[in-house]
Rosetta silent file (secondary structure, phi, psi, omega in degrees, C-alpha in Angstrom):
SEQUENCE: XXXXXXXXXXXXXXXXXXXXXXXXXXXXXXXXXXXXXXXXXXXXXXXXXXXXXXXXXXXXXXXXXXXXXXXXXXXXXXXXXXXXXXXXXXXXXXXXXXXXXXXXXXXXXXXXXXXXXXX
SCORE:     score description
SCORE:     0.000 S_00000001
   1 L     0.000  122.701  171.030   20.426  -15.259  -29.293 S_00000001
   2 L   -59.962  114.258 -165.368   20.751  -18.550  -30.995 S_00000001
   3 L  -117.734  -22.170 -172.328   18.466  -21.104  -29.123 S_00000001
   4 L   -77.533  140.280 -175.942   18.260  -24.215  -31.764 S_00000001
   5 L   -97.366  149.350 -164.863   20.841  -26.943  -30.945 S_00000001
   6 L  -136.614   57.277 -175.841   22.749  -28.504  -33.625 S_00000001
   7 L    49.552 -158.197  154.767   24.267  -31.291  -32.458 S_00000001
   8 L   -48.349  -11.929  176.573   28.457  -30.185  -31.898 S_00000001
   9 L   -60.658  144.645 -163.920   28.416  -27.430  -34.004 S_00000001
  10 L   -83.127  148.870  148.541   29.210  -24.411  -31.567 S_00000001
  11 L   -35.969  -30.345 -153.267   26.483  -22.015  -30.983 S_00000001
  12 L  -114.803  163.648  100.464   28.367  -18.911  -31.392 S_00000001
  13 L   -45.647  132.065  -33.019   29.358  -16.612  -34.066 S_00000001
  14 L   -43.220  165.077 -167.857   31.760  -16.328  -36.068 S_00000001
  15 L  -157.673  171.219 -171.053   32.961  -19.997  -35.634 S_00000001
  16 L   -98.616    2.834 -155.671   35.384  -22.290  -37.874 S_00000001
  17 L  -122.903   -2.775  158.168   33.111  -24.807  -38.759 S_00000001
  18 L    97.405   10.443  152.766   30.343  -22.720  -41.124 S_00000001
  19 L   -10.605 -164.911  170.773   28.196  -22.013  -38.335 S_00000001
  20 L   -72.856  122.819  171.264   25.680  -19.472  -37.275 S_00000001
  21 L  -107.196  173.940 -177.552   26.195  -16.064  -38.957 S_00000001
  22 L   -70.724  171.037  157.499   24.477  -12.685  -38.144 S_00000001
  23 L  -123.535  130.772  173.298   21.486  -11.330  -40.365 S_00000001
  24 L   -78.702  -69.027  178.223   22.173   -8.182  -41.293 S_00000001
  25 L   -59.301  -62.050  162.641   19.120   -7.700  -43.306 S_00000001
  26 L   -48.163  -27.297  173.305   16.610   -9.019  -40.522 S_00000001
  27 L  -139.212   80.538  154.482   18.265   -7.420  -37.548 S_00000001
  28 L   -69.866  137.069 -174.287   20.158   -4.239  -38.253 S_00000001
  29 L   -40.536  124.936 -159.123   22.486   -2.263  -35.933 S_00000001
  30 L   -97.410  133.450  160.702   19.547   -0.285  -34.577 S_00000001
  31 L   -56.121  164.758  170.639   19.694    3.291  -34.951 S_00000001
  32 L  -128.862  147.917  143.467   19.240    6.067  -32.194 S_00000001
  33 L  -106.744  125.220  154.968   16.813    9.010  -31.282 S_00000001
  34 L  -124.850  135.441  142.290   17.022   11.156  -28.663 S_00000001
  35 L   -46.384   87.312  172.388   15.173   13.799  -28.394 S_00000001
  36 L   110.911   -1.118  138.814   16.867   17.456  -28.772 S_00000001
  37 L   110.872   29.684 -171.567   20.069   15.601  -30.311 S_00000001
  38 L   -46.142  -43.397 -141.594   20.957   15.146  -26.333 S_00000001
  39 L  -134.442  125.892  153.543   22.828   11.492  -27.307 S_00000001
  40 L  -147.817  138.192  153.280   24.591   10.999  -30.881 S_00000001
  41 L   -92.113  139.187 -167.811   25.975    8.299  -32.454 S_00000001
  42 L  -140.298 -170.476  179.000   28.908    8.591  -34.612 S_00000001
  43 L   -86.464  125.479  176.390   31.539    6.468  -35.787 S_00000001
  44 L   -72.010  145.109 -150.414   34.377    5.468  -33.257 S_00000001
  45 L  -112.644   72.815 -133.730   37.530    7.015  -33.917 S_00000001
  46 L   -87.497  125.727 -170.506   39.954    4.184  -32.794 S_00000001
  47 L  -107.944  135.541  179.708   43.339    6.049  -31.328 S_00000001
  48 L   -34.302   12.402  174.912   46.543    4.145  -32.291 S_00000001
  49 L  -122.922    2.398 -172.549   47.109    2.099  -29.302 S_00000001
  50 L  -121.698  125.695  178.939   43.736    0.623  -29.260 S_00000001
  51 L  -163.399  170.865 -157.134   43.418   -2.696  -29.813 S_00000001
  52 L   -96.679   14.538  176.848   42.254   -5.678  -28.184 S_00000001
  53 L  -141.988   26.562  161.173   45.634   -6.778  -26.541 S_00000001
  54 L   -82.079  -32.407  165.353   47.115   -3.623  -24.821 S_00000001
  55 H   -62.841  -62.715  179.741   45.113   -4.407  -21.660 S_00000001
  56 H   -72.915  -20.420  166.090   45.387   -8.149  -21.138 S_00000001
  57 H   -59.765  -43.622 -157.590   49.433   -7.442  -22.031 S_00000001
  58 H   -60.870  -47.583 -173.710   49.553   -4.977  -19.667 S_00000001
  59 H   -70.712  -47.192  178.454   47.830   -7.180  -17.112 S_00000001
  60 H   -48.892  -53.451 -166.758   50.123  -10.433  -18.190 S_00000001
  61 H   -91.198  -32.299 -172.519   53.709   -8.386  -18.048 S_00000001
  62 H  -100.551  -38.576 -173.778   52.835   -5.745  -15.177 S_00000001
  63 H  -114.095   -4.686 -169.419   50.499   -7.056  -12.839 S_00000001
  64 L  -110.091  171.354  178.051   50.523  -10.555  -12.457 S_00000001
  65 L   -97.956  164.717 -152.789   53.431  -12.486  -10.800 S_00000001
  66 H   -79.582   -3.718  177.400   55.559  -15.380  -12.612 S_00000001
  67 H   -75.205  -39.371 -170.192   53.354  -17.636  -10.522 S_00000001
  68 H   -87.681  -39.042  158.411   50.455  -16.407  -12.071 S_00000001
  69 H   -43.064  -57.529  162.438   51.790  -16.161  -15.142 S_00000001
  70 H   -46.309  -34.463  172.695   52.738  -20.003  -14.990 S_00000001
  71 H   -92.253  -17.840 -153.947   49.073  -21.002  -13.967 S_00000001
  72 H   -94.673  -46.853  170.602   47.471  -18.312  -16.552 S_00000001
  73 H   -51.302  -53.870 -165.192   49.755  -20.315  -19.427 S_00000001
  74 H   -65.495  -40.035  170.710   49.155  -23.912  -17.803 S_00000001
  75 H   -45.843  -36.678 -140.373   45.075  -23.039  -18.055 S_00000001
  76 H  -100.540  -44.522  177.097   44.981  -21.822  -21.443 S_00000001
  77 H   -49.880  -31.163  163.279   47.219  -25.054  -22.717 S_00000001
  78 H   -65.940  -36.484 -165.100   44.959  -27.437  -20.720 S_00000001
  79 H   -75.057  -57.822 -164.071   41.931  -25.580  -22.270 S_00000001
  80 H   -94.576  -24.056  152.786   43.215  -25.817  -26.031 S_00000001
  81 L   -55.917  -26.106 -172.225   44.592  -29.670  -25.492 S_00000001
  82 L  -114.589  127.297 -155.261   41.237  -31.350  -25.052 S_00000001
  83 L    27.462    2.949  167.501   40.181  -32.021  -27.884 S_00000001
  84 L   -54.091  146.417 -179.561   40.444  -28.895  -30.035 S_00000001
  85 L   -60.872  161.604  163.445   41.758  -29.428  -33.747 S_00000001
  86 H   -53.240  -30.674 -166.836   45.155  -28.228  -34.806 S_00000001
  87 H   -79.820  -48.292 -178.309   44.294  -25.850  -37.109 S_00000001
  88 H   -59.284  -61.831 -161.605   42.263  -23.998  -33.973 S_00000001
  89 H   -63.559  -28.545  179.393   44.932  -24.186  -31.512 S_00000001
  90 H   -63.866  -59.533  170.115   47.584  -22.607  -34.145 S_00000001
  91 H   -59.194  -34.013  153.859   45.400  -19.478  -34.756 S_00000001
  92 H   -54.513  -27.247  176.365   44.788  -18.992  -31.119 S_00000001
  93 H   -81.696  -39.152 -144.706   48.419  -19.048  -30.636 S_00000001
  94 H   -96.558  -49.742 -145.601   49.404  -17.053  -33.793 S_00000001
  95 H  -102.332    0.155 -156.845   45.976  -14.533  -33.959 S_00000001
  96 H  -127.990  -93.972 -179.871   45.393  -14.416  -30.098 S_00000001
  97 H   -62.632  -34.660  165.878   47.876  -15.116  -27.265 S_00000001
  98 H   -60.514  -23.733  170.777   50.979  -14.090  -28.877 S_00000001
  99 H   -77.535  -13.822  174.774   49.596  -11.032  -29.368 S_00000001
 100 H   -90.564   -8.828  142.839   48.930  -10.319  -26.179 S_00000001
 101 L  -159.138  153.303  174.731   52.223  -11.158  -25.051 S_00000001
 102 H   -66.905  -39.283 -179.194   55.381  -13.115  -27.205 S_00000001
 103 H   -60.364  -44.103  168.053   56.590  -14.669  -24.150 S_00000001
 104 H   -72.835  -12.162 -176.783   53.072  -16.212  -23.547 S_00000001
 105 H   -49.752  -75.071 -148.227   52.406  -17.002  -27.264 S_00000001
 106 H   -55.716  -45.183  177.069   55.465  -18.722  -27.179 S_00000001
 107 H   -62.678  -79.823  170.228   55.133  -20.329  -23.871 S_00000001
 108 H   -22.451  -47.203  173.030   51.389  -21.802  -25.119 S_00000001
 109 H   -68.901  -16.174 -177.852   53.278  -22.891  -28.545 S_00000001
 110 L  -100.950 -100.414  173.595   55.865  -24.902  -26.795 S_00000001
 111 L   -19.431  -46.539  169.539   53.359  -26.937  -24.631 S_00000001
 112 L   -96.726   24.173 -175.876   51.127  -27.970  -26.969 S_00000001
 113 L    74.469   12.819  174.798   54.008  -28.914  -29.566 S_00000001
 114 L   -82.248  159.297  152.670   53.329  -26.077  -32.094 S_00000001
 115 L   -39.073   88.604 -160.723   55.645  -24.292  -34.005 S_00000001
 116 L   -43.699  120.093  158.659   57.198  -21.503  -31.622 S_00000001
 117 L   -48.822  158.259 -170.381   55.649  -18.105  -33.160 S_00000001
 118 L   -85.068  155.871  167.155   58.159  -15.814  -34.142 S_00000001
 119 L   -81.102    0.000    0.000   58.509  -12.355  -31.883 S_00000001
Protein backbone atom coordinates (compact mmCIF):
# COMPACT_ATOMS: atom_id res chain seq x y z
CA UNK A 1 0.00 0.00 0.00
CA UNK A 2 1.24 3.32 -1.14
CA UNK A 3 1.31 5.70 1.96
CA UNK A 4 3.60 8.81 0.63
CA UNK A 5 1.45 11.70 -0.70
CA UNK A 6 2.39 13.40 -3.78
CA UNK A 7 0.63 16.27 -4.06
CA UNK A 8 -2.47 15.45 -7.02
CA UNK A 9 -0.91 12.71 -8.47
CA UNK A 10 -3.41 9.73 -7.73
CA UNK A 11 -2.24 7.16 -5.38
CA UNK A 12 -3.22 4.19 -7.27
CA UNK A 13 -1.84 1.98 -9.85
CA UNK A 14 -1.80 1.87 -12.99
CA UNK A 15 -2.76 5.61 -13.44
CA UNK A 16 -2.46 8.08 -16.60
CA UNK A 17 -0.25 10.44 -15.25
CA UNK A 18 3.25 8.19 -14.71
CA UNK A 19 2.40 7.32 -11.33
CA UNK A 20 3.06 4.61 -8.85
CA UNK A 21 3.93 1.26 -10.50
CA UNK A 22 4.25 -2.23 -8.85
CA UNK A 23 7.81 -3.77 -8.00
CA UNK A 24 7.98 -6.85 -9.30
CA UNK A 25 11.45 -7.52 -8.22
CA UNK A 26 10.90 -6.40 -4.45
CA UNK A 27 7.50 -7.90 -3.95
CA UNK A 28 6.74 -10.95 -6.04
CA UNK A 29 3.41 -12.78 -6.51
CA UNK A 30 4.12 -14.96 -3.49
CA UNK A 31 4.19 -18.51 -4.04
CA UNK A 32 2.23 -21.33 -2.11
CA UNK A 33 2.94 -24.44 0.18
CA UNK A 34 0.70 -26.59 1.54
CA UNK A 35 1.55 -29.35 3.00
CA UNK A 36 0.65 -32.88 1.24
CA UNK A 37 -0.09 -30.81 -2.11
CA UNK A 38 -3.73 -30.32 -0.27
CA UNK A 39 -4.01 -26.55 -2.13
CA UNK A 40 -2.32 -25.91 -5.71
CA UNK A 41 -1.87 -23.11 -7.62
CA UNK A 42 -2.04 -23.19 -11.27
CA UNK A 43 -2.70 -20.89 -13.93
CA UNK A 44 -6.41 -19.72 -14.49
CA UNK A 45 -7.93 -21.05 -17.44
CA UNK A 46 -10.23 -18.07 -18.45
CA UNK A 47 -13.56 -19.72 -20.26
CA UNK A 48 -14.75 -17.60 -23.24
CA UNK A 49 -17.36 -15.54 -21.69
CA UNK A 50 -15.22 -14.30 -18.96
CA UNK A 51 -14.47 -11.00 -18.88
CA UNK A 52 -14.90 -8.12 -16.78
CA UNK A 53 -18.26 -6.81 -18.31
CA UNK A 54 -20.64 -9.87 -18.56
CA UNK A 55 -21.81 -9.24 -14.97
CA UNK A 56 -22.26 -5.49 -14.65
CA UNK A 57 -24.13 -5.92 -18.39
CA UNK A 58 -26.13 -8.39 -17.13
CA UNK A 59 -26.96 -6.33 -14.07
CA UNK A 60 -27.44 -2.92 -16.34
CA UNK A 61 -29.87 -4.73 -19.15
CA UNK A 62 -31.65 -7.44 -16.81
CA UNK A 63 -31.96 -6.31 -13.46
CA UNK A 64 -32.15 -2.82 -13.04
CA UNK A 65 -35.19 -0.71 -14.15
CA UNK A 66 -35.01 2.33 -16.77
CA UNK A 67 -35.17 4.42 -13.62
CA UNK A 68 -32.19 3.01 -12.41
CA UNK A 69 -30.65 2.88 -15.39
CA UNK A 70 -31.23 6.77 -15.82
CA UNK A 71 -29.69 7.52 -12.27
CA UNK A 72 -26.77 4.75 -12.81
CA UNK A 73 -25.89 6.92 -16.27
CA UNK A 74 -26.65 10.46 -14.58
CA UNK A 75 -23.93 9.32 -11.62
CA UNK A 76 -21.28 8.12 -13.75
CA UNK A 77 -21.57 11.51 -16.10
CA UNK A 78 -21.62 13.72 -12.96
CA UNK A 79 -18.58 11.68 -11.69
CA UNK A 80 -16.45 12.03 -15.04
CA UNK A 81 -17.60 15.96 -15.55
CA UNK A 82 -15.78 17.41 -12.57
CA UNK A 83 -12.89 18.03 -13.50
CA UNK A 84 -11.49 14.94 -15.23
CA UNK A 85 -9.41 15.59 -18.55
CA UNK A 86 -10.76 14.63 -21.92
CA UNK A 87 -8.51 12.21 -22.83
CA UNK A 88 -9.74 10.21 -19.39
CA UNK A 89 -13.33 10.55 -19.90
CA UNK A 90 -13.00 9.18 -23.71
CA UNK A 91 -11.27 5.91 -22.57
CA UNK A 92 -13.73 5.36 -19.84
CA UNK A 93 -16.38 5.65 -22.35
CA UNK A 94 -14.61 3.75 -25.21
CA UNK A 95 -12.42 1.01 -22.80
CA UNK A 96 -15.07 0.83 -19.93
CA UNK A 97 -18.80 1.67 -20.03
CA UNK A 98 -19.53 0.86 -23.51
CA UNK A 99 -18.39 -2.28 -22.92
CA UNK A 100 -20.48 -3.06 -20.44
CA UNK A 101 -23.39 -2.01 -22.24
CA UNK A 102 -23.63 0.17 -25.93
CA UNK A 103 -26.71 1.78 -24.86
CA UNK A 104 -24.92 3.08 -21.67
CA UNK A 105 -21.58 3.85 -23.44
CA UNK A 106 -23.50 5.77 -25.66
CA UNK A 107 -25.81 7.33 -23.24
CA UNK A 108 -22.44 8.56 -21.03
CA UNK A 109 -20.92 9.80 -24.59
CA UNK A 110 -23.83 11.96 -25.38
CA UNK A 111 -23.87 13.81 -21.96
CA UNK A 112 -20.61 14.71 -21.64
CA UNK A 113 -20.36 15.86 -25.46
CA UNK A 114 -18.07 13.00 -26.68
CA UNK A 115 -18.10 11.39 -29.78
CA UNK A 116 -21.03 8.69 -29.64
CA UNK A 117 -18.99 5.21 -29.60
CA UNK A 118 -19.88 3.10 -32.29
CA UNK A 119 -21.98 -0.34 -31.34
Amino acid sequence: MRYHHSGNQPVYAPNSYGGPKADQQRYPDPSWFVEGAEITRTAYEAHKDDDDFVQPGTLYRHVMTPTDQDHLAGNIVWHLSQGVERFIQERAVSDYWTKVDSDLGMRVAHDLGLTTPAR
